[in-house]
N, C-alpha and C positions, 0 to 999 in steps of 0.2 A: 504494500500500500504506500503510497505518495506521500511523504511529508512535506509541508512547508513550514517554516520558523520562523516567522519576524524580529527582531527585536532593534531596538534604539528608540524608540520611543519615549518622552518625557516631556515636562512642564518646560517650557521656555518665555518669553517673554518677547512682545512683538518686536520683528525685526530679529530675531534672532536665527540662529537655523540648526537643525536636526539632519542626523542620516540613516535611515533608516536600512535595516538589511534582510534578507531573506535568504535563508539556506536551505535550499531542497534538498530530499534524502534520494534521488536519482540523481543520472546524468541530463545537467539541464542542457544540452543538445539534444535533446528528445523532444523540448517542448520548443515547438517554433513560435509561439508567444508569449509570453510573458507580462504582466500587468500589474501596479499597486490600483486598488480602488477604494474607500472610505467609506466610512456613516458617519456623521454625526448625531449627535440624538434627536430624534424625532422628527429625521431627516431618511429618503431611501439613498442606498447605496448608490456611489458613481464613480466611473473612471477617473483615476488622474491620471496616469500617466500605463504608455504600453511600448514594449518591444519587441518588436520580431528579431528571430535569428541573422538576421542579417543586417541587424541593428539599426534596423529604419523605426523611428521613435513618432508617437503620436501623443500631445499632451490636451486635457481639457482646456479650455480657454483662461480659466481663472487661474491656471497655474503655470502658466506661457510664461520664460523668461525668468522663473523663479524653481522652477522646480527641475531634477535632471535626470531620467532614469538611466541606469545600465547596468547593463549583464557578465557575470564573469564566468563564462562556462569550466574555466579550468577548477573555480571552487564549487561549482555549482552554487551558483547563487545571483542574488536579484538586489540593487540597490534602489535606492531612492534621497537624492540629495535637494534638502529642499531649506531656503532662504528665501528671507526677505519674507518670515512668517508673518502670517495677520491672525487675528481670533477666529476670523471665520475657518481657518485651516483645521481648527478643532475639532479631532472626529480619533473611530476604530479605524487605521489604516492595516488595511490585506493584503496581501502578496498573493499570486494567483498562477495559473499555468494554465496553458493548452497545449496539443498535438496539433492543435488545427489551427485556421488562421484567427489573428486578433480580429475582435467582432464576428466572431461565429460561437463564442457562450465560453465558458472555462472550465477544465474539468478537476479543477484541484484547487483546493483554498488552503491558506492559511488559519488561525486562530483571532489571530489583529496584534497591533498594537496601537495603545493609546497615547495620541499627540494632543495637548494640552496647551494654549497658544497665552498668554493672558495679555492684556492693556497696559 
């Protein structure tokens, strides 16, 4: 079975920045996409950021220019660098996989981690 592990997550303060990582228990050359997605509370889940194997990157809009994803297949694993935080960044952020292409669904999640933004 597929792990995924996030961790870096913490309280920070606006403006500041966090890195989040992801360690798959496969070979992440398996998965031709890769993605972080979030919730915040009382909010539904949404992409921020995605990669394909061939490390062509797609980010949400509100995270354009602040946020970085990338992949390190030799650790197996998935990062997510992100500055230039606001409160609104505040949410559960997921590490995610597929076999298939980015925006065709994910077949493996994470647990989350929680990012914590404050004023």
């Amino acid at each position: 079975q597929v792990q995924l592990v996030e961790s870096g997550g913490g309280s920070v303060q606006a403006g500041g920045s966090l890195r989040l990582s992801c360690v798959v228990s496969e070979y992440t050359v398996r998965f031709y996409c890769m993605a972080w997605f979030r919730q915040a509370p009382g909010k539904e889940r949404e992409g921020v950021a995605s990669i394909e194997y061939i490390e062509r990157t797609t980010y949400a809009e509100s995270v354009k220019g602040r946020f970085t994803v990338s992949r390190d297949n030799a650790k197996n694993s998935l990062y997510l660098q992100m500055n230039s935080l606001k409160p609104e960044d505040t949410a559960t952020y997921y590490c995610a996989a597929t076999h298939g292409m980015c925006g065709s669904g994910m077949d493996y999640w994470g647990k989350g981690t929680l990012v914590s933004i404050s004023s």
